[in-house]
C-alpha positions in Angstrom: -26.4 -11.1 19.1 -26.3 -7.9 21.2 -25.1 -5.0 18.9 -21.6 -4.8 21.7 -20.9 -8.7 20.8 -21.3 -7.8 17.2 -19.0 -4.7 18.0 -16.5 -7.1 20.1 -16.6 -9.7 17.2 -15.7 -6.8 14.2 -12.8 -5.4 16.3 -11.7 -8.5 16.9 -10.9 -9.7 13.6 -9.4 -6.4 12.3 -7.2 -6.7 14.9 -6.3 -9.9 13.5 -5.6 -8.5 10.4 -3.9 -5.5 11.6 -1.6 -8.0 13.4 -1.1 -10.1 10.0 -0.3 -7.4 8.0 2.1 -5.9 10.4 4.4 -9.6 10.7 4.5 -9.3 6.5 5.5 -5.8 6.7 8.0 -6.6 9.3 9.2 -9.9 7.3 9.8 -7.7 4.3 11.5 -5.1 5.8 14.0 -7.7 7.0 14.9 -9.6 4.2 15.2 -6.2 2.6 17.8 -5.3 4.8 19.5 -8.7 4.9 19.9 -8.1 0.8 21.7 -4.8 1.3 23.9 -5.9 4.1 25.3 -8.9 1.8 25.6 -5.8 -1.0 27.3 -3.3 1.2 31.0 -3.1 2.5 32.0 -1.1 5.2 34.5 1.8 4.7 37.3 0.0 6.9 36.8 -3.1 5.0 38.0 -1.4 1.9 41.6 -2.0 0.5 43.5 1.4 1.0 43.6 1.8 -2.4 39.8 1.7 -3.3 39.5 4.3 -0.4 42.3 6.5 -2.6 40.3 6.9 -5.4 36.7 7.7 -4.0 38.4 10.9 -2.4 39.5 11.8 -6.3 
């Protein structure tokens, strides 16, 4: 094996891996904001009287 195949080969598979870990990364980060967004309620959603007391 010439030492560029070898080269070729190595970058190769880090790529790969690079690629793997970025989908997981990007999986996570969307669940994680799927579980906010079900936590979180936007200000006009709010009854007027909930709105009342956050300006105490």
């Amino acid at each position: 094996m010439k030492p560029s195949d070898f080269q070729k080969t190595v970058q190769c598979r880090f790529e790969s891996c690079l690629k793997k870990v970025v989908r997981h990364v990007v999986k996570d980060y969307q669940k994680k904001l799927k579980r906010r967004q079900k936590g979180e309620t936007l200000f006009c959603e709010l009854p007027e009287i909930v709105v009342e007391n956050l300006a105490v």
